[in-house]
BADO-841794 format. One record per residue: z, y, x of N, C-alpha, C, CB in turn; residue in one letter; residue number from 1. Coordinates in steps of 0.2 Angstrom, whole numbers, plus 5000, padded with zeros to 4 digits. Glycine has a CB too. Example, Ala and Ser with C-alpha at 12.3 -4.5 7.8 and 13.67 -1.06 7.14 Angstrom:
BEGIN
@nw: 5039	nv: 4972	nu: 5066	caw: 5039	cav: 4978	cau: 5062	cw: 5039	cv: 4984	cu: 5066	cbw: 5045	cbv: 4978	cbu: 5057	r: A	k: 1
@nw: 5035	nv: 4989	nu: 5064	caw: 5036	cav: 4995	cau: 5068	cw: 5039	cv: 5000	cu: 5064	cbw: 5029	cbv: 4997	cbu: 5070	r: S	k: 2
***
This chain:
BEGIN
@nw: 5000	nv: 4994	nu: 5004	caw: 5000	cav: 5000	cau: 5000	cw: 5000	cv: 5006	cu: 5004	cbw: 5006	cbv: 5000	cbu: 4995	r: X	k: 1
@nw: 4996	nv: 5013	nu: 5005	caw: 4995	cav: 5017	cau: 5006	cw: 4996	cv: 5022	cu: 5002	cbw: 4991	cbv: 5017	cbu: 5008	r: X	k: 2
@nw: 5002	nv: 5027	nu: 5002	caw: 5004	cav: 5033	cau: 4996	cw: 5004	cv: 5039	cu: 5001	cbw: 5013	cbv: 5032	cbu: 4991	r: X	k: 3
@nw: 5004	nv: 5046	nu: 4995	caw: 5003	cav: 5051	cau: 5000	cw: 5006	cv: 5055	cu: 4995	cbw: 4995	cbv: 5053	cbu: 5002	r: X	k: 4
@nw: 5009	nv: 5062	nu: 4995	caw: 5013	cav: 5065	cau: 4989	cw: 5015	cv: 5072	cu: 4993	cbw: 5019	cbv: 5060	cbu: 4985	r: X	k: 5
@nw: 5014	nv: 5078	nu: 4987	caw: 5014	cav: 5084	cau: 4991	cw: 5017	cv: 5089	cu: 4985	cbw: 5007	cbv: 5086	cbu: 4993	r: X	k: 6
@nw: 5020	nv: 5092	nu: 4991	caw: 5023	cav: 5096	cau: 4985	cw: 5021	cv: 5102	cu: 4982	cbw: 5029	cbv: 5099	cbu: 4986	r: X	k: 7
@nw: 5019	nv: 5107	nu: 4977	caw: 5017	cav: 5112	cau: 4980	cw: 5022	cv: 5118	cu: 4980	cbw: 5011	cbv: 5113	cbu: 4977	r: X	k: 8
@nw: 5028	nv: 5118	nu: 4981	caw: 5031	cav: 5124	cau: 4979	cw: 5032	cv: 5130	cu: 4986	cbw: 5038	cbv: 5123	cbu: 4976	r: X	k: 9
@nw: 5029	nv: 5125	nu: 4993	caw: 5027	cav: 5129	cau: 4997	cw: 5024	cv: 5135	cu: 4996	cbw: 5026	cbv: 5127	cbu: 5001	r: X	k: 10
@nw: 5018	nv: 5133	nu: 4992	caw: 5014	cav: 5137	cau: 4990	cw: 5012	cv: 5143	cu: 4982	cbw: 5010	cbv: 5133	cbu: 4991	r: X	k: 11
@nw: 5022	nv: 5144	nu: 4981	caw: 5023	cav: 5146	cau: 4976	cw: 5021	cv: 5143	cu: 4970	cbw: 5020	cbv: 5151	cbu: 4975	r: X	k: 12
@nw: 5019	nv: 5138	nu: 4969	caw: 5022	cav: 5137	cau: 4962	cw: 5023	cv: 5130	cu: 4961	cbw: 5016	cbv: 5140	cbu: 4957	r: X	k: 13
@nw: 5033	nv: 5131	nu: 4960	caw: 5037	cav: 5125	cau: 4959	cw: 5036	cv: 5123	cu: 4953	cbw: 5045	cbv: 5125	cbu: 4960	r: X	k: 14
@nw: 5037	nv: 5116	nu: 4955	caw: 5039	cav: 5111	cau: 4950	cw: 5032	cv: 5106	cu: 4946	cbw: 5043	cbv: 5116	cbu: 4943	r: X	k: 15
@nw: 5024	nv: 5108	nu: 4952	caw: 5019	cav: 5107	cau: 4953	cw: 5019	cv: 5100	cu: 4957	cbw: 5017	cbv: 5112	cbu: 4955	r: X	k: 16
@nw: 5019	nv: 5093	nu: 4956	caw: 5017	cav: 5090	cau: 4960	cw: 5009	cv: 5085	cu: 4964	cbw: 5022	cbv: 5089	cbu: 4959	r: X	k: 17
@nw: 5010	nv: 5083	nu: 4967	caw: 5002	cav: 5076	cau: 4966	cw: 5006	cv: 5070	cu: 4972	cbw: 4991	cbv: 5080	cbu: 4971	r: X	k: 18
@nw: 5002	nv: 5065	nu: 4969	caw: 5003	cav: 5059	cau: 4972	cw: 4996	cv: 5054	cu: 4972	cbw: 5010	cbv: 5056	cbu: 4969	r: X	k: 19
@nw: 4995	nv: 5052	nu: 4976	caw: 4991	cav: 5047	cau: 4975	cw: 4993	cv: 5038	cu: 4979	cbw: 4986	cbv: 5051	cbu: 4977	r: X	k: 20
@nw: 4990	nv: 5036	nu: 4978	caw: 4992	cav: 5028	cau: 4979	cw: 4985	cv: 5024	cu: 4979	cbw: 4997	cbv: 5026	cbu: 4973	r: X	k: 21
@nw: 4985	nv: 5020	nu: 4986	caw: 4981	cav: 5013	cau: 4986	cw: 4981	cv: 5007	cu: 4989	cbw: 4976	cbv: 5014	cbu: 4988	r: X	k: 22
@nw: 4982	nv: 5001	nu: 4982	caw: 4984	cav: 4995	cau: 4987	cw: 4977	cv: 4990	cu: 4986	cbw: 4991	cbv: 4991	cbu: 4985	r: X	k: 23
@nw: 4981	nv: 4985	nu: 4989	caw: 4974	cav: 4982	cau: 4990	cw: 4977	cv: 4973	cu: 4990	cbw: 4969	cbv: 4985	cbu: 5000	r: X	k: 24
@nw: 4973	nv: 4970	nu: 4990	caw: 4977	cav: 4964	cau: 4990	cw: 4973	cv: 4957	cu: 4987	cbw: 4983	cbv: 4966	cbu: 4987	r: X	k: 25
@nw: 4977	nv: 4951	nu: 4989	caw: 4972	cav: 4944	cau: 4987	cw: 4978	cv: 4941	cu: 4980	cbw: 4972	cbv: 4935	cbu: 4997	r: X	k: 26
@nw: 4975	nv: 4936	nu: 4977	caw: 4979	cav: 4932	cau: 4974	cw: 4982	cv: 4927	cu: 4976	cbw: 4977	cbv: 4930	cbu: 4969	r: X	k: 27
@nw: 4986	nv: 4925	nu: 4979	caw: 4989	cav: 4919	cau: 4983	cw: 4992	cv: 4913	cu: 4979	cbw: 4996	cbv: 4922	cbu: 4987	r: X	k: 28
@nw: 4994	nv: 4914	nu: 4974	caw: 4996	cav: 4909	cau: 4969	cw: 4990	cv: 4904	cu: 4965	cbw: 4999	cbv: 4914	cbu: 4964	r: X	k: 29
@nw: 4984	nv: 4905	nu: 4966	caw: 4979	cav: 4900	cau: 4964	cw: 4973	cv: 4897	cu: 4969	cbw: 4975	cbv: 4902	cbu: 4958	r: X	k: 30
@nw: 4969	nv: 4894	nu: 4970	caw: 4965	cav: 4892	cau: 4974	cw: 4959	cv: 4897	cu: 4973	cbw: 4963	cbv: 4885	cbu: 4973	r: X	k: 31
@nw: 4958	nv: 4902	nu: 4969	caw: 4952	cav: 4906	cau: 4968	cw: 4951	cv: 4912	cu: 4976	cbw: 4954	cbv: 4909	cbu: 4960	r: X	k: 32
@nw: 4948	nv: 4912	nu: 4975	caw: 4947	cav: 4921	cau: 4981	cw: 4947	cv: 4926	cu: 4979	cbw: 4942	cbv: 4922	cbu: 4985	r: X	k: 33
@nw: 4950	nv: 4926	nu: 4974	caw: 4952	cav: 4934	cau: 4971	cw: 4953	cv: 4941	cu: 4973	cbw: 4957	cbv: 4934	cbu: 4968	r: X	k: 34
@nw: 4951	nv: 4944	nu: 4977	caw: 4953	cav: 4950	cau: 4979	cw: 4952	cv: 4958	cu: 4975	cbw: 4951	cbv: 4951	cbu: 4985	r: X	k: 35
@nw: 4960	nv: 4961	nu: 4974	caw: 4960	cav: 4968	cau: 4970	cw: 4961	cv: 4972	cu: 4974	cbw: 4966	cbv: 4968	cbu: 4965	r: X	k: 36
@nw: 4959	nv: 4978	nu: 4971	caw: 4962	cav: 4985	cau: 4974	cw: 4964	cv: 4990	cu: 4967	cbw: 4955	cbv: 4990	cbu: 4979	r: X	k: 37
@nw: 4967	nv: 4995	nu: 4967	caw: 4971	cav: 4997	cau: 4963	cw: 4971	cv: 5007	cu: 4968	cbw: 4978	cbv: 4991	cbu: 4962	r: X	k: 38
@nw: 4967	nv: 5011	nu: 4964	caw: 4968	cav: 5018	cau: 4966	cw: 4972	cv: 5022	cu: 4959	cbw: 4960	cbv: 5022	cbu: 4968	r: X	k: 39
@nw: 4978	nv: 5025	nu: 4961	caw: 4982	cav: 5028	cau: 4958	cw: 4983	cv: 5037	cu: 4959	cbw: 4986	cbv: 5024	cbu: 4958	r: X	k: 40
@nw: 4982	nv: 5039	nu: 4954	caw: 4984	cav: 5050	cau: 4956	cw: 4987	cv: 5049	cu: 4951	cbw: 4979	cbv: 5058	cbu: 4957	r: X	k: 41
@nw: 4990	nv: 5055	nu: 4952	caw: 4994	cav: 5060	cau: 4946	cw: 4996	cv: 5066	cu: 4949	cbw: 5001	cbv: 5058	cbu: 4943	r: X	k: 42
@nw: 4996	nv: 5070	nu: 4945	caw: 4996	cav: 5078	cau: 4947	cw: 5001	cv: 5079	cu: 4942	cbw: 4989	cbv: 5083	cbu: 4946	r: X	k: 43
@nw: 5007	nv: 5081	nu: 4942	caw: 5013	cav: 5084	cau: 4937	cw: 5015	cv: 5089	cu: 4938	cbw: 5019	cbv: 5083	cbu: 4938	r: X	k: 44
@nw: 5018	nv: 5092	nu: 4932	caw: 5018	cav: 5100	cau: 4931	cw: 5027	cv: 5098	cu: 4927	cbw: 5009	cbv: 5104	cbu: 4925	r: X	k: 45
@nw: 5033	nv: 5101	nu: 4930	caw: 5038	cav: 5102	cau: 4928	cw: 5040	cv: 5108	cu: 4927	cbw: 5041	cbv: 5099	cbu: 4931	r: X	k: 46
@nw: 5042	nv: 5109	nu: 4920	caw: 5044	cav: 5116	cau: 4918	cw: 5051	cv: 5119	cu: 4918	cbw: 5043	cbv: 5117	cbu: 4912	r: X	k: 47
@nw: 5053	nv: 5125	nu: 4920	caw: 5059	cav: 5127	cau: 4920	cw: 5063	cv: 5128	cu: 4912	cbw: 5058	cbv: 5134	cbu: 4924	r: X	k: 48
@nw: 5065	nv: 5128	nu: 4912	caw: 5070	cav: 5129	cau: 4906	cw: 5071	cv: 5135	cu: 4905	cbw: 5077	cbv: 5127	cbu: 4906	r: X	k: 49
@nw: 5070	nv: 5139	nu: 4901	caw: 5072	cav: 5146	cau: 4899	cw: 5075	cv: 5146	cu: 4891	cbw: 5064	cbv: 5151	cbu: 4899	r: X	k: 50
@nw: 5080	nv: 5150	nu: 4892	caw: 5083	cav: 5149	cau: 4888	cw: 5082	cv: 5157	cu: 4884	cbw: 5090	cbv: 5147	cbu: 4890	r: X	k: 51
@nw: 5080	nv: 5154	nu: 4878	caw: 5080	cav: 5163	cau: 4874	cw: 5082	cv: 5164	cu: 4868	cbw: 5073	cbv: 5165	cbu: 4873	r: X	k: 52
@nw: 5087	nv: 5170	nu: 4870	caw: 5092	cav: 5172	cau: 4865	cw: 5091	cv: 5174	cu: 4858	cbw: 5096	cbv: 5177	cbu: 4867	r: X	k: 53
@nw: 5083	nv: 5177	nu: 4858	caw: 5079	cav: 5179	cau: 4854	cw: 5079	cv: 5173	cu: 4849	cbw: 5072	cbv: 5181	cbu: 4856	r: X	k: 54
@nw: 5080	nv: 5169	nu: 4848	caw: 5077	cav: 5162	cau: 4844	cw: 5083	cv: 5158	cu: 4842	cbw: 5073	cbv: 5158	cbu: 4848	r: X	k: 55
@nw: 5087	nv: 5161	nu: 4845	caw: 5094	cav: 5159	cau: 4841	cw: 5095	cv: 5161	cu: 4836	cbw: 5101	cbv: 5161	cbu: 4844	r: X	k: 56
***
Protein backbone atom coordinates (compact mmCIF):
# COMPACT_ATOMS: atom_id res chain seq x y z
CA UNK A 1 0.00 0.00 0.00
CA UNK A 2 1.17 3.50 -1.02
CA UNK A 3 -0.81 6.60 0.78
CA UNK A 4 -0.07 10.27 0.52
CA UNK A 5 -2.21 13.00 2.51
CA UNK A 6 -1.90 16.79 2.79
CA UNK A 7 -3.08 19.29 4.68
CA UNK A 8 -4.07 22.42 3.38
CA UNK A 9 -4.11 24.89 6.22
CA UNK A 10 -0.61 25.88 5.49
CA UNK A 11 -2.04 27.49 2.74
CA UNK A 12 -4.87 29.25 4.50
CA UNK A 13 -7.52 27.46 4.32
CA UNK A 14 -8.17 24.93 7.44
CA UNK A 15 -10.09 22.21 7.77
CA UNK A 16 -9.40 21.33 3.86
CA UNK A 17 -7.92 18.09 3.44
CA UNK A 18 -6.76 15.29 0.47
CA UNK A 19 -5.52 11.83 0.60
CA UNK A 20 -4.97 9.45 -1.73
CA UNK A 21 -4.18 5.65 -1.62
CA UNK A 22 -2.74 2.57 -3.89
CA UNK A 23 -2.67 -0.99 -3.27
CA UNK A 24 -2.01 -3.58 -5.23
CA UNK A 25 -1.99 -7.19 -4.67
CA UNK A 26 -2.50 -11.27 -5.60
CA UNK A 27 -5.27 -13.57 -4.15
CA UNK A 28 -3.35 -16.14 -2.12
CA UNK A 29 -6.12 -18.12 -0.84
CA UNK A 30 -7.20 -20.06 -4.24
CA UNK A 31 -5.16 -21.55 -7.09
CA UNK A 32 -6.37 -18.86 -9.53
CA UNK A 33 -3.88 -15.84 -10.55
CA UNK A 34 -5.85 -13.14 -9.63
CA UNK A 35 -4.23 -9.91 -9.32
CA UNK A 36 -6.05 -6.45 -7.93
CA UNK A 37 -5.23 -2.92 -7.65
CA UNK A 38 -7.43 -0.55 -5.86
CA UNK A 39 -6.81 3.60 -6.40
CA UNK A 40 -8.45 5.64 -3.69
CA UNK A 41 -8.83 9.90 -3.11
CA UNK A 42 -10.73 12.05 -1.17
CA UNK A 43 -10.61 15.61 -0.79
CA UNK A 44 -12.53 16.87 2.64
CA UNK A 45 -13.73 19.96 3.64
CA UNK A 46 -14.39 20.33 7.64
CA UNK A 47 -16.44 23.18 8.87
CA UNK A 48 -15.93 25.45 11.76
CA UNK A 49 -18.88 25.89 14.03
CA UNK A 50 -20.24 29.20 14.32
CA UNK A 51 -22.49 29.89 16.62
CA UNK A 52 -25.20 32.51 15.91
CA UNK A 53 -27.06 34.39 18.49
CA UNK A 54 -29.30 35.82 15.76
CA UNK A 55 -31.19 32.49 15.48
CA UNK A 56 -31.76 31.72 18.89
Amino acid sequence: MLSYGYDFAPLGVPGLTFMTRYLKGNDGKSDTHIKESERDTELAYESRVVHLKAWV
